[in-house]
Phi, psi and omega in degrees: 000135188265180190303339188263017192237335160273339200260317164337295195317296210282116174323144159310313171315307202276350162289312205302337211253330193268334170250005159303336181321159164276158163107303199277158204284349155289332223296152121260158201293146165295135214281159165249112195297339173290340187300125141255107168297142168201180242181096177246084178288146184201168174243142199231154196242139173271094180246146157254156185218127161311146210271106201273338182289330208281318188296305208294315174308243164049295241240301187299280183323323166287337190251015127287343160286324174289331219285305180329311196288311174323317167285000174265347225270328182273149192270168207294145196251138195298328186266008107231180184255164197325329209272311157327264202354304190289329192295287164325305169283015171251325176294348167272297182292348197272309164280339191282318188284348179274286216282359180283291172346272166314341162286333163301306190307272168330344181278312188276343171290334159318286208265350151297331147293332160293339162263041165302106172257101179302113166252139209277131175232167196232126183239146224210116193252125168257083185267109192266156171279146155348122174265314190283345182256041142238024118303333186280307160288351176271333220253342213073009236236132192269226156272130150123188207291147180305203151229356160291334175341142162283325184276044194241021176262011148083048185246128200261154185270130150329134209226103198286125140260000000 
């Protein structure tokens, strides 16, 4: 008989009993009576809402593609060169395309909002105690540095520059 056929064999109930154990790696943790938990219903209204850095890129990139096209579409001006041109009309186009971006962004956001659905939520504030200074109160240990420390024969650490 092979092994998976042996592991089959053993009731369910008796894997459930081996990870109820303390210790076993299924377990689950024991609730803590020090946790305090508390438990706030409330109603929240749900939207999806556009990604607004993605519209404003978005937006920067086409009318830097217009500032490009522009600067080829007129013939070349003598007091400066092509290159000033693009530099200049992309810093004009760059902003006009961020601030075309968030408006769209704001439009759709806008009209996405109206199938905005109120739903009921539950929010759950969990307040655990200090873990170190009850490691700390187990061990006897008062405030301040250990004595397992590397600083603690009062030696300043070596610093390579």
């Amino acid at each position: 008989m092979s092994s998976n056929a042996e592991e089959s064999a053993v009731p369910e109930e008796a894997h459930a009993a081996d990870a109820a154990e303390p210790g076993h790696p299924d377990a689950a943790p024991a609730p803590d009576p020090e946790v305090d938990a508390t438990v706030t219903e409330a109603e929240v209204r749900v939207h999806r809402s556009p990604r607004y850095f993605r519209f404003m890129l978005t937006g920067a990139i086409v009318f830097a593609v217009i500032a490009l096209i522009l600067t080829f579409a007129f013939p070349a001006n003598p007091t400066y060169d092509r290159g000033q041109v693009f530099g200049f009309l992309l810093a004009i186009c760059a902003t006009i395309g961020v601030a075309v971006g968030a408006l769209v962004a704001l439009l759709i956001d806008r009209r996405v909002s109206r199938r905005a659905r109120t739903v009921q939520a539950d929010r759950i504030d969990v307040r655990l105690p200090d873990a170190g200074a009850e490691l700390d109160t187990e061990r006897g240990a008062g405030p301040g540095p250990r004595p397992d420390d590397a600083q603690s024969n009062g030696s300043r650490p070596s610093v390579d520059s």
